[in-house]
Structures are given as C-alpha cells and as structure tokens.
C-alpha positions as CSV (number, residue, x, y, z in Angstrom):
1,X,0.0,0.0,0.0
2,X,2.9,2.5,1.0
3,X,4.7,1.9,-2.3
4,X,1.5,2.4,-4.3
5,X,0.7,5.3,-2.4
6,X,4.3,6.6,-3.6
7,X,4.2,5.5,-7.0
8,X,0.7,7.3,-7.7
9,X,2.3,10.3,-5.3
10,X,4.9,10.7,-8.0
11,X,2.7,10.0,-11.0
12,X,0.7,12.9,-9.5
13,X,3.7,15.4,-9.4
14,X,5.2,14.4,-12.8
15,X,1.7,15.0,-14.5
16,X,1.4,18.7,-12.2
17,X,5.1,19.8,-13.8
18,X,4.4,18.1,-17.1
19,X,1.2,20.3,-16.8
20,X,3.0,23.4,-15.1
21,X,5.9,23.6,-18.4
22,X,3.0,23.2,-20.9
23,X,1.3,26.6,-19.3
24,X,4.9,28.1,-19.1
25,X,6.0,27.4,-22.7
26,X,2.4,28.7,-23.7
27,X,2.6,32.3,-21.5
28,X,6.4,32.2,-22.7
29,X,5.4,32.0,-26.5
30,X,2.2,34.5,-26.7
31,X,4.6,36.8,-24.6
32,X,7.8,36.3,-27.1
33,X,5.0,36.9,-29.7
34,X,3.4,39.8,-28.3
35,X,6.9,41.6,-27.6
36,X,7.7,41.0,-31.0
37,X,4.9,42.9,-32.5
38,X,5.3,45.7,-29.9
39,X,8.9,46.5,-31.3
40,X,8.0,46.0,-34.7
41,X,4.6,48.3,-33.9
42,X,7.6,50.9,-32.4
43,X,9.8,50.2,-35.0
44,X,7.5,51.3,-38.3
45,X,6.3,54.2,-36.1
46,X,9.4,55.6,-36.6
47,X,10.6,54.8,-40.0
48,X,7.1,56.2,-40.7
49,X,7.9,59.3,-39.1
50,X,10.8,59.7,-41.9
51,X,9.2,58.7,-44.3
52,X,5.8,58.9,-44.4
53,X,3.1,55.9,-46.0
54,X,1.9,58.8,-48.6
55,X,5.4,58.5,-49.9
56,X,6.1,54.5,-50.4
57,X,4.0,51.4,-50.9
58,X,6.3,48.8,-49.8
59,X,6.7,47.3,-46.0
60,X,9.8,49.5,-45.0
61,X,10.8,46.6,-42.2
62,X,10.7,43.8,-44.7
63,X,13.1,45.7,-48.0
64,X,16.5,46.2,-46.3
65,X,19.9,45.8,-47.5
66,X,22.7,44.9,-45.5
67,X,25.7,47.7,-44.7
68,X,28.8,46.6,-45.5
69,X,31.6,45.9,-43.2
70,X,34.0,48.7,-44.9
71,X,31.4,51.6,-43.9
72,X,30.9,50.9,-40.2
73,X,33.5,52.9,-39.1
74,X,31.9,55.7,-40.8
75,X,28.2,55.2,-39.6
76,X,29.7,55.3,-36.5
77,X,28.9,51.4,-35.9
78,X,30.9,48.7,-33.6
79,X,28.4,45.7,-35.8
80,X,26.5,45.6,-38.8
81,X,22.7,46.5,-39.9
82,X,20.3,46.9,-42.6
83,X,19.3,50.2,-44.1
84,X,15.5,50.3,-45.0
85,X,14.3,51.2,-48.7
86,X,11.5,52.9,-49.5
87,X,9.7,52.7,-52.4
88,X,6.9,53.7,-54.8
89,X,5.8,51.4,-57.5
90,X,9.0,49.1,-57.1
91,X,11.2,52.7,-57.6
92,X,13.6,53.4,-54.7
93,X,12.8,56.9,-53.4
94,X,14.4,56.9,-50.2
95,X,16.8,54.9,-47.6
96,X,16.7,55.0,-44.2
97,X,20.3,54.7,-42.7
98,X,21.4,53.8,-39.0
99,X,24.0,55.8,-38.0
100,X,25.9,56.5,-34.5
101,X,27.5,59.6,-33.2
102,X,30.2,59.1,-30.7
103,X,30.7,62.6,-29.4
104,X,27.9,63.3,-27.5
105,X,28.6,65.0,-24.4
106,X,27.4,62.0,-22.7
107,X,28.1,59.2,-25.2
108,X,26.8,57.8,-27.8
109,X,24.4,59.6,-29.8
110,X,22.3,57.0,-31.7
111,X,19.8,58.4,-35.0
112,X,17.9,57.1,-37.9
113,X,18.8,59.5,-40.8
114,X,16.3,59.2,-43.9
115,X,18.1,60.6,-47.6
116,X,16.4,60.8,-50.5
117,X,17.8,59.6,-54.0
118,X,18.8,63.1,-54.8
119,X,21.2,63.5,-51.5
120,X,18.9,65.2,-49.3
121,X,17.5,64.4,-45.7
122,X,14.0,63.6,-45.7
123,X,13.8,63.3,-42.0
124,X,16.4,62.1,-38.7
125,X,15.1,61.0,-35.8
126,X,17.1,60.3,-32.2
127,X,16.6,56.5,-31.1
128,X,18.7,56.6,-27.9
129,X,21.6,59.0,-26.0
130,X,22.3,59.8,-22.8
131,X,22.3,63.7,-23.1
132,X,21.8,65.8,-19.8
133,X,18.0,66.4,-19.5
134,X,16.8,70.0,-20.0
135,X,20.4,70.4,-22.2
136,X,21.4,68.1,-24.3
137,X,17.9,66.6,-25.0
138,X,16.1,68.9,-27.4
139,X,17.6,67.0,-30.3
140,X,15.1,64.2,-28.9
141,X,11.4,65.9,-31.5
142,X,9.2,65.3,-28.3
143,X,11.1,68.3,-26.7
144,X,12.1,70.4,-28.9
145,X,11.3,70.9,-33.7
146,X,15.5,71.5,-33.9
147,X,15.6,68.1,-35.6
148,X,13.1,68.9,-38.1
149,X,15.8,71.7,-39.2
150,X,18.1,69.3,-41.5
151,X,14.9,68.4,-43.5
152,X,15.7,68.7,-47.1
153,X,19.2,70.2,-46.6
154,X,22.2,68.2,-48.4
155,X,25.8,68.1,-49.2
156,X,25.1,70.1,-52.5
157,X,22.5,72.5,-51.4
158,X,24.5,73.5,-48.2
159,X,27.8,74.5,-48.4
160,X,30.8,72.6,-46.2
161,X,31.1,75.3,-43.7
162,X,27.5,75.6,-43.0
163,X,27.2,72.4,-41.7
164,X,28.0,73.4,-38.0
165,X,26.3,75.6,-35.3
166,X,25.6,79.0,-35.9
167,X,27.9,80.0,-33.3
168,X,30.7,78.4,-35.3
169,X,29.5,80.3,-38.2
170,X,26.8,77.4,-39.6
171,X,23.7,77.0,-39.8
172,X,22.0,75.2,-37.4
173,X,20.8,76.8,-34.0
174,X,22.7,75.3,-31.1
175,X,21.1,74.8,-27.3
176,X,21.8,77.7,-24.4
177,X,24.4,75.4,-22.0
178,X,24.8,72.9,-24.9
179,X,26.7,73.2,-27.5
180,X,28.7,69.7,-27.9
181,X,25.6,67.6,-28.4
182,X,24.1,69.5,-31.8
183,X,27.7,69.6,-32.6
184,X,27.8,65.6,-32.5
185,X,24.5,65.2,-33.9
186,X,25.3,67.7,-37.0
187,X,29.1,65.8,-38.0
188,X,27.3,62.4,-38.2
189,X,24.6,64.2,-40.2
190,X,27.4,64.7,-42.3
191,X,29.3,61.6,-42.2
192,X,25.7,59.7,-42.8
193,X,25.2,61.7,-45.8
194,X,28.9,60.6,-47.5
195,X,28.3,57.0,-46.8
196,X,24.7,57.6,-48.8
197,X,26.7,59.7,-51.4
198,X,29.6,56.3,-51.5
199,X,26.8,53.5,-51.3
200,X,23.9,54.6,-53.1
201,X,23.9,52.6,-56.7
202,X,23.8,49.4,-54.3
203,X,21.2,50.9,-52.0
204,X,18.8,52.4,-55.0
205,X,19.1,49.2,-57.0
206,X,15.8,47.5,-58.5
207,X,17.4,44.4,-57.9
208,X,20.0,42.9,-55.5
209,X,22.6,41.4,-58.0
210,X,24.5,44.5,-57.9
211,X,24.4,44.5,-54.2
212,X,25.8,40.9,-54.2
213,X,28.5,41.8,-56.3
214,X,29.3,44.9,-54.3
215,X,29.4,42.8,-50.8
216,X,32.3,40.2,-52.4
C-alpha cells in the first residue's frame, strides 16, 4: 500500500510539472510573440515618421539591404545592420540609414537619418543617448522641432562650412548650456550623408545582384 501510495504520489507530481511547463512554454510563447509585435509596432512608427506611408508602398521593415563591413566605421557602428528602402511602384525613393555619433557629451548619440535619392535628408530621428535632461535633449522631436531643421538640406544644397552651429558660423541653431551635443549630432549628419553619397547605386538598385556583387 505504501509503495502504491508513492508511486501514484509521484505519477501525480510528474503530471502537475508536465502540466506546469505546458502553461509556461504557452505564456512564454504568446509573450515572445506579443513583444515582437510591440517592437516592430515601435519600430515602423518611426521609420514612418521619416518617411511617411503617402510617400512609399512597400513594408519598409521587410526591404533592407545589408551595410557593409567597410562603412561601419563611418556610420559610426561597432556591428552591422540593414538600411531600409522605401519605395513607390517598385522605384527606390528613399533609404533609411542607422547611423551612431560618438561625441555626445554624454556618449553615444544613436539616429535614424532618412536621404532621398537626390542626396537630401528627408527626415532624422534620435533612437537613444544619454544627453543631460533640460540640455542636451532637445535633439530628442518630443522636446524640442531643432531636428526637423536638417529636412531637405544636403551636401550640394549646403555649403561645407554651413554644416555646424551657428555659433561656429553654420547653420544650425545650437542649445543655451549645450553646445557639444548638436555639434555631434550635425558631423554624423554629415558623415551619414557621404556614406549615402559612397553606397547609393547598391542601396537604389531594383534588384539585388548588384548588391551581391558589391558585398564580395
């Protein structure tokens, strides 16, 4: 009787964790899937902000091209990444390049710079930094338009030396206390726009052979 009452005992708790995993796995799986959507929800949000739907009919999170090892440096990046394409009836119109600027007065300054086939920014947008509240955050667009300013400017329609703060003769407003973070922001701005200027026959391709051919 005692070793029945131990052998059903221990059927009973194998069946009760057998059970237990099953609900586990199934929470784990509708919360992997739910955190998924969530950051690809955030993620078009801000592509979309760049470059809006009235501009492009293709899913901007599903027509990316790699960036190739010999540009990181330049983008400012430690790994790789894709740059987004946008496009209107198959046509490139736009890329959407991830880009990294060092220099912040607090570190890394990391940005989503949108260029249109003809050079110039169609949008930027601040993803994450670490620049003092109050300060060095109004290049974040919920506290203050200055990042709207680079809209449409490029390295043909703006002159070299304009492409600093105002106080340093360019053309950009800086922040009262702050001057090294729109500094930072305004040289990647620049180095973004180069790589774009370097890269672009692969990036505006219609097709990716001459993208594979670029990456050997």
């Amino acid at each position: 009787m005692i070793l029945q009452s131990v052998r059903q005992n221990a059927v009973a708790l194998a069946l009760f964790a057998l059970i237990t995993a099953l609900l586990l796995s199934s929470i784990n799986n509708l919360t992997a899937d739910r955190i998924a959507h969530a950051e690809r929800v955030a993620a078009q949000k801000a592509l979309l902000e760049i470059v809006p739907p009235n501009r492009h009919d293709n899913d901007l999170l599903l027509d990316t091209r790699p960036i190739p090892e010999q540009f990181w440096s330049l983008l400012g990046l430690d790994e790789g990444g894709d740059i987004y394409i946008a496009r209107s009836n198959n046509t490139p119109i736009a890329a959407i390049i991830p880009t990294v600027s060092p220099d912040g007065y607090s570190g890394n300054i990391a940005m989503i710079v949108g260029v249109n086939v003809d050079g110039s920014i169609a949008g930027v947008r601040v993803v994450d930094h670490r620049e003092t509240p109050g300060l060095g955050d109004k290049i974040e667009l919920r506290k203050s338009n200055w990042i709207l300013d680079f809209n449409g400017h490029s390295l043909k329609n703006t002159p070299t030396s304009a492409w600093a703060v105002k106080k340093n003769g360019g053309a950009f407003d800086q922040f009262t206390g702050a001057t090294i973070t729109p500094r930072a922001v305004i040289n990647q701005l620049v180095n973004t726009l180069k790589y774009f200027e370097q890269d672009k026959s692969r990036l505006l391709a219609l097709d990716q052979s001459s993208e594979i051919q670029s990456l050997k």
